[in-house]
One Martini backbone bead per residue (centre of mass of N, CA, C, O) as a GRO file, in nm:
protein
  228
    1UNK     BB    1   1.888  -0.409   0.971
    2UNK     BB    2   1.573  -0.352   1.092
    3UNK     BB    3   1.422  -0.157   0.856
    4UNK     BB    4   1.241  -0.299   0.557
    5UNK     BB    5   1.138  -0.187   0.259
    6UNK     BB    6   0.908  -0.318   0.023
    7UNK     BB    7   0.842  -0.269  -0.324
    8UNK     BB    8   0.601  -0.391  -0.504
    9UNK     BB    9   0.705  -0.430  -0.864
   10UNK     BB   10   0.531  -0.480  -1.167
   11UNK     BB   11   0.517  -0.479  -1.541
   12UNK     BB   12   0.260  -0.604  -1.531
   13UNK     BB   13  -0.047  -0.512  -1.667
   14UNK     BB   14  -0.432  -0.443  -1.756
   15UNK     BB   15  -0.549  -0.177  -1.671
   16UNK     BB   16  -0.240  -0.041  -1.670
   17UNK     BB   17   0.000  -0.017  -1.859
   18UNK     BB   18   0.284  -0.043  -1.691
   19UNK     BB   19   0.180   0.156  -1.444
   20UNK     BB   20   0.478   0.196  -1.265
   21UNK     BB   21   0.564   0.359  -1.539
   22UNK     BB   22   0.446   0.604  -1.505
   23UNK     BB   23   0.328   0.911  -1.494
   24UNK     BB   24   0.330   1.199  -1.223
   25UNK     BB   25   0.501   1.487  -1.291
   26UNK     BB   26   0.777   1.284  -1.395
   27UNK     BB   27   0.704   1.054  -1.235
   28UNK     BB   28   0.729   0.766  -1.132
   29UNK     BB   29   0.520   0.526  -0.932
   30UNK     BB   30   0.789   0.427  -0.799
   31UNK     BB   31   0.902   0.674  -0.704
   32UNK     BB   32   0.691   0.766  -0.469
   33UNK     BB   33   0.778   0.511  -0.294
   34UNK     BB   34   1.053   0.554  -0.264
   35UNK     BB   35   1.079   0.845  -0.146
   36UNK     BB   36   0.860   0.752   0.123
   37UNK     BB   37   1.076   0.570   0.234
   38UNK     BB   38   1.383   0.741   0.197
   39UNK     BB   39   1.218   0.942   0.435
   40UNK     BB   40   1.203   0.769   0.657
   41UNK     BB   41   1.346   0.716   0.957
   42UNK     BB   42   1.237   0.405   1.007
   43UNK     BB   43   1.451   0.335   0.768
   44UNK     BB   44   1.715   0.173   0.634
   45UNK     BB   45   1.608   0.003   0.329
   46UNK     BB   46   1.550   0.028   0.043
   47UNK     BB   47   1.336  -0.172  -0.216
   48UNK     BB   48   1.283  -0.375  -0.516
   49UNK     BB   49   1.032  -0.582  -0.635
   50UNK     BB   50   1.128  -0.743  -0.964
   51UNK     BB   51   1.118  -0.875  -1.327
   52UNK     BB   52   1.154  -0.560  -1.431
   53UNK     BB   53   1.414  -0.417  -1.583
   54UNK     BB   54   1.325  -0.138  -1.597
   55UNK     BB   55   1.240  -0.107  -1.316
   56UNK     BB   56   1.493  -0.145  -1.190
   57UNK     BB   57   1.630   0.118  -1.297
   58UNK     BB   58   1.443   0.335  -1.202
   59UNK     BB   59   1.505   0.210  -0.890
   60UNK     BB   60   1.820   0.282  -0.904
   61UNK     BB   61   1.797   0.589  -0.983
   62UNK     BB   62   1.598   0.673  -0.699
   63UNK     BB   63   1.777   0.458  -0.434
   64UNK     BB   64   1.732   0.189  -0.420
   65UNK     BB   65   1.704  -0.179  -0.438
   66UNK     BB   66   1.733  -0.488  -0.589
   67UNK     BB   67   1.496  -0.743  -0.660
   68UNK     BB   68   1.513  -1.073  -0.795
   69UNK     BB   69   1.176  -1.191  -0.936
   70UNK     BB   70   1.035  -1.433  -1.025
   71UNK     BB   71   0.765  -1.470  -1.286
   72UNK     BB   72   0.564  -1.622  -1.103
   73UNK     BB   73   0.541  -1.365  -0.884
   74UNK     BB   74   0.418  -1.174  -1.121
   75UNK     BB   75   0.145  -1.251  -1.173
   76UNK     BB   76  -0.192  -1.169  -1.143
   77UNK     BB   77  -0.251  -1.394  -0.908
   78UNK     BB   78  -0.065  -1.241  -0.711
   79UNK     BB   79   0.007  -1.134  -0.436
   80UNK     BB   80   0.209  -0.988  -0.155
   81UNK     BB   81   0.307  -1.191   0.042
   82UNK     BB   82   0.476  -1.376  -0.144
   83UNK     BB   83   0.691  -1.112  -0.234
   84UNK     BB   84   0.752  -1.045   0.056
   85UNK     BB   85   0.859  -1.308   0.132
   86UNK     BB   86   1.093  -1.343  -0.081
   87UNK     BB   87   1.259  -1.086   0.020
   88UNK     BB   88   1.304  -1.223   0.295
   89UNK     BB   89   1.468  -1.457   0.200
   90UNK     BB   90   1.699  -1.293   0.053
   91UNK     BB   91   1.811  -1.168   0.304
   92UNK     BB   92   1.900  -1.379   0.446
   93UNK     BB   93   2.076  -1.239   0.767
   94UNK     BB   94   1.944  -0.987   0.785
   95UNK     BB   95   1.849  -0.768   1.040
   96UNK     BB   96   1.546  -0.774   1.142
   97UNK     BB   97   1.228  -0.650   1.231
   98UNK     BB   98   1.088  -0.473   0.989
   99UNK     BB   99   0.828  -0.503   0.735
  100UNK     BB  100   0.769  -0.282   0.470
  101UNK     BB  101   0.505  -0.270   0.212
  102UNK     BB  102   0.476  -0.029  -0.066
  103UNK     BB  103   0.250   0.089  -0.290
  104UNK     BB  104   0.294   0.219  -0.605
  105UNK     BB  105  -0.024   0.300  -0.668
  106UNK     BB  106   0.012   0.513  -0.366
  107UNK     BB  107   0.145   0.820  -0.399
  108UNK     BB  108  -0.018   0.929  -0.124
  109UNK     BB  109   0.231   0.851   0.040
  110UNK     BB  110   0.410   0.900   0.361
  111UNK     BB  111   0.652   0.897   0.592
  112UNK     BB  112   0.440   0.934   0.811
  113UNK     BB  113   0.281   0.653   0.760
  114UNK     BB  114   0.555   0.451   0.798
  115UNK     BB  115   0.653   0.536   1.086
  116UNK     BB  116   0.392   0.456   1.226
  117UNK     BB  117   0.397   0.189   1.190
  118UNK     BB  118   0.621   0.140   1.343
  119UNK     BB  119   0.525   0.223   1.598
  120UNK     BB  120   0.299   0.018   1.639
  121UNK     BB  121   0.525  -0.235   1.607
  122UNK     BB  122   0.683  -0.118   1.887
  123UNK     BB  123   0.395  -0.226   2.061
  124UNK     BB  124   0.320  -0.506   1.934
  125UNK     BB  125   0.195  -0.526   1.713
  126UNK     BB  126   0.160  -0.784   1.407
  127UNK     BB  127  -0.037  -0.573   1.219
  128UNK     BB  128  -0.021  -0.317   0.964
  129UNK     BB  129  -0.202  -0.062   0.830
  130UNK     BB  130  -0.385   0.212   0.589
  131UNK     BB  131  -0.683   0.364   0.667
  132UNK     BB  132  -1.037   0.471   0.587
  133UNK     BB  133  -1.306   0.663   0.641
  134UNK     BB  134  -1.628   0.471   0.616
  135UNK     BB  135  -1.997   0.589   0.651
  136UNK     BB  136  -2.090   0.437   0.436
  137UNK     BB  137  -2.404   0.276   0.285
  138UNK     BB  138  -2.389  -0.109   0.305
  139UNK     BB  139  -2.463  -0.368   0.053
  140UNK     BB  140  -2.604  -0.669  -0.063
  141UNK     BB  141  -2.653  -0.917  -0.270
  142UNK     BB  142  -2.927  -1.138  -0.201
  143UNK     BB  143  -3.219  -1.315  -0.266
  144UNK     BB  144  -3.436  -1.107  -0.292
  145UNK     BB  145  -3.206  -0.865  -0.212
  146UNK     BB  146  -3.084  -0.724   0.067
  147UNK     BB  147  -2.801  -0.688   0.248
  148UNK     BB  148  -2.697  -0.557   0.532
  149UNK     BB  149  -2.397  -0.434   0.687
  150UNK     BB  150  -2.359  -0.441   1.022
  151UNK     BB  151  -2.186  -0.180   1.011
  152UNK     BB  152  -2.414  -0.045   0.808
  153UNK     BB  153  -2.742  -0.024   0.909
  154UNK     BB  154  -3.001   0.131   0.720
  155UNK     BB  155  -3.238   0.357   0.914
  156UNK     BB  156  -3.473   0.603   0.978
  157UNK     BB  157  -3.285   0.640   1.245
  158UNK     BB  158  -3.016   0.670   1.074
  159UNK     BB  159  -2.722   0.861   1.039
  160UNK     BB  160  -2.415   0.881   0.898
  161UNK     BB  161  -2.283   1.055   1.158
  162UNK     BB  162  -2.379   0.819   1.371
  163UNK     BB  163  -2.237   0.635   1.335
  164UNK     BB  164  -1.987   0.424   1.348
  165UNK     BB  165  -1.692   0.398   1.287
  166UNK     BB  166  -1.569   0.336   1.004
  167UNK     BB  167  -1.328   0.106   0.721
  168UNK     BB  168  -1.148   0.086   0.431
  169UNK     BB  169  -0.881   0.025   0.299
  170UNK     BB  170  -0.549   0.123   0.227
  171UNK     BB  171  -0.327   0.181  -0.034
  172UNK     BB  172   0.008   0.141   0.074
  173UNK     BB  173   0.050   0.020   0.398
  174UNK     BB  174   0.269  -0.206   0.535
  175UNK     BB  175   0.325  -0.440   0.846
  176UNK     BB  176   0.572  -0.650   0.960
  177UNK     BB  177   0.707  -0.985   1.093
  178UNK     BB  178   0.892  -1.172   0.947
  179UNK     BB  179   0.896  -1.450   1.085
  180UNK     BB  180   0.531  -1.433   1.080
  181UNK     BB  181   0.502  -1.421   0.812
  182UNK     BB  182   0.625  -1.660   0.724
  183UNK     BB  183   0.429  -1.844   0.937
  184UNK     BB  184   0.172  -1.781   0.830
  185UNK     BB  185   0.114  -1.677   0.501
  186UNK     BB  186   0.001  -1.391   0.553
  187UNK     BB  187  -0.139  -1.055   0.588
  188UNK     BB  188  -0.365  -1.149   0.818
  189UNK     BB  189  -0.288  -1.160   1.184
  190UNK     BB  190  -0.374  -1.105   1.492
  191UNK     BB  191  -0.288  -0.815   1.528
  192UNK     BB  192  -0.452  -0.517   1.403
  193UNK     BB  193  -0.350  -0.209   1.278
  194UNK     BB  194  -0.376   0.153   1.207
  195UNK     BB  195  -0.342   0.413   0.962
  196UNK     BB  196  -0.472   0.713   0.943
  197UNK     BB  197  -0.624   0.824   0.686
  198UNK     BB  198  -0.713   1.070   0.436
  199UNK     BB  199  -0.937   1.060   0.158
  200UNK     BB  200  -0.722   1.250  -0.026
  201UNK     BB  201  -0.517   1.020   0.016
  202UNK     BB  202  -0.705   0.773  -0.110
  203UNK     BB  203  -0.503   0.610  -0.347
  204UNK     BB  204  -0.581   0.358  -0.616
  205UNK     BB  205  -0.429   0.230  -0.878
  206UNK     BB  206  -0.637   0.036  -1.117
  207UNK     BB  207  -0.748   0.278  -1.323
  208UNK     BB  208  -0.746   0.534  -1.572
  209UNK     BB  209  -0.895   0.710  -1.353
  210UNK     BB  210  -0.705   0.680  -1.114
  211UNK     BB  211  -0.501   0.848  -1.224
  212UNK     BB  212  -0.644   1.125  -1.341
  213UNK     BB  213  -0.700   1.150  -1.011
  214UNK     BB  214  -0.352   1.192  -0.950
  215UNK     BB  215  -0.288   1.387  -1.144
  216UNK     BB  216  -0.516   1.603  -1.036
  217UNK     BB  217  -0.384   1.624  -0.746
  218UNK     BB  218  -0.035   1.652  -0.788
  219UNK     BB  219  -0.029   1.864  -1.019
  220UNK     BB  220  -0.206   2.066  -0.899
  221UNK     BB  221  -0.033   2.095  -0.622
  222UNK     BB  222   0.214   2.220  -0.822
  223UNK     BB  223   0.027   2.470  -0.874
  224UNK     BB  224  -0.156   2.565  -0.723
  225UNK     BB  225  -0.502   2.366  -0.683
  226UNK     BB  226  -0.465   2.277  -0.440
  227UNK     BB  227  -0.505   2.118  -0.098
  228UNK     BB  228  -0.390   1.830  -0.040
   0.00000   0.00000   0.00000
């Protein structure tokens, strides 16, 4: 195996309970991560790391292989790399090139852009992910006022069009060189680069506003009433 895919699938949710098995038109949202990995040309194997039994059967009747990881590793407070990795260690022996992230969350992650990042990492790259343009103006609150964010700092002369390219991080799809992750244990070092998505694209349930927003894409797109 040279390319593959891990799906970290944890049980616990606290903005949408179960969230991973939430269904969008009769599908779980496992499945969807599932489906755009083992369609992928660049992917060997595809993986559901997970702690909770209901996941890993719906994720082994979809076609994963399931890895299964400590209670610990699924709390809220645990990021993705540390799952990531601990997926790695369980492999240890499998000839590994690429590790590809992909996050349940993201139903319209497509084996397109699964692909691509592969393709960026054989060409070189550290880290690749996702991510989708986003030229508005942007600042924070500190002191006194509020503080423009450099690369997007809005002045009378200065319109949304004009700025430069700027981007933000799309909920999706990452991937690295698993020996790099092992020892740098972190999500972003060395050259990153990215695979640009489109906004209508750019789905990330976090929240039941945000499955409404993916159920009325994907169900609506399946009725022919959508056009994304």
């Amino acid at each position: 195996m040279k390319v593959v895919a891990i799906i970290p699938a944890r049980g616990g949710s606290k903005g949408v309970p179960r969230k991973n098995l939430q269904t969008i038109g009769g599908v779980p949202l496992v499945a969807y991560a599932i489906r755009a990995a083992l369609a992928a040309e660049s992917v060997d194997a595809v993986y559901v790391s997970t702690e909770d039994d209901e996941i890993a059967k719906v994720a082994a009747e979809h076609g994963a292989r399931v890895i299964h990881r400590p209670s610990e590793l699924a709390a809220d407070t645990v990021h993705t790399a540390p799952v990531i990795m601990h997926a790695i260690r369980t492999l240890k022996g499998c000839p590994l090139e690429t590790v590809v992230g992909i996050e349940c969350t993201a139903p319209l992650v497509t084996s397109e852009d699964i692909d691509a990042a592969v393709a960026k990492m054989r060409d070189g790259v550290d880290v690749v992910t996702t991510a989708c343009r986003d030229n508005r103006f942007q600042f924070r609150q500190v002191p006194g006022g509020i503080e423009w964010l450099s690369h997007n700092r809005a002045d009378e002369d200065c319109r949304r069009q004009d700025l430069a390219p700027a981007y933000r991080l799309a909920g999706g799809v990452y991937a690295w060189r698993p020996d790099a992750l092992l020892w740098m244990g972190t999500a972003f070092y060395g050259h990153v680069d990215f695979v640009e998505i489109p906004e209508e694209r750019d789905v990330d349930i976090n929240t039941p506003t945000d499955l409404a927003i993916a159920r009325a894409i994907i169900e609506g797109r399946a009725e022919g009433v959508c056009n994304y």
